[in-house]
C-alpha angles and dihedrals in degrees: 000000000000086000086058100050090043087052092037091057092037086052090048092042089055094041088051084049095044092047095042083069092058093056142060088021090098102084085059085045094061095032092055093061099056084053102102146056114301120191118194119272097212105024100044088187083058111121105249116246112234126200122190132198098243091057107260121123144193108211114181095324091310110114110233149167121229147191144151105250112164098004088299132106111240117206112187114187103212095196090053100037080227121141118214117197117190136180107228139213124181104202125175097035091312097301088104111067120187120196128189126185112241087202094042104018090232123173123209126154116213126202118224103236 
């Protein structure tokens, strides 16, 4: 009886470790795919946005620090003291982005590059 118990401890410790690894690893999920240069998938002249892992950005030539808070994607140019707040959409396994303006309602596409 006391073998059973030890192995079945051992068995639920292993399964906890195994499954930690499964969950809370969302948010950098979503945050890495942001991480990279955008053009613009409609004005091709259009400056790229770039979003870097340590949370700086360029976004169209403005420099700019990011992040997802709320399920939105926050843009503060830092040179403007401007923030910007988009809903956000990843299409084409993640290489289509699609941004809208929660202020303006704008809507822009960007292409992974």
């Amino acid at each position: 009886m006391k073998k059973q118990i030890i192995i079945s401890a051992v068995a639920i410790v292993i399964l906890t470790l195994g499954f930690s690894g499964c969950f809370g690893n969302d948010s950098n999920d979503e945050l890495n795919k942001f991480i990279g240069t955008w053009n613009h998938g409609t004005i091709p002249a259009s400056r790229p946005l770039i979003f870097t892992s340590d949370g700086n950005c360029d976004y169209m030539g403005d420099q700019a620090i990011w992040e997802l808070k709320n399920e939105k994607l926050v843009v503060n140019l830092t040179d403007h003291n401007i923030e910007l707040i988009f809903d956000y959409e990843f299409l084409d396994d993640n290489k289509l982005l699609i941004l809208t303006n929660t202020e303006t309602e704008q809507t822009d596409d960007y292409i992974k590059q």
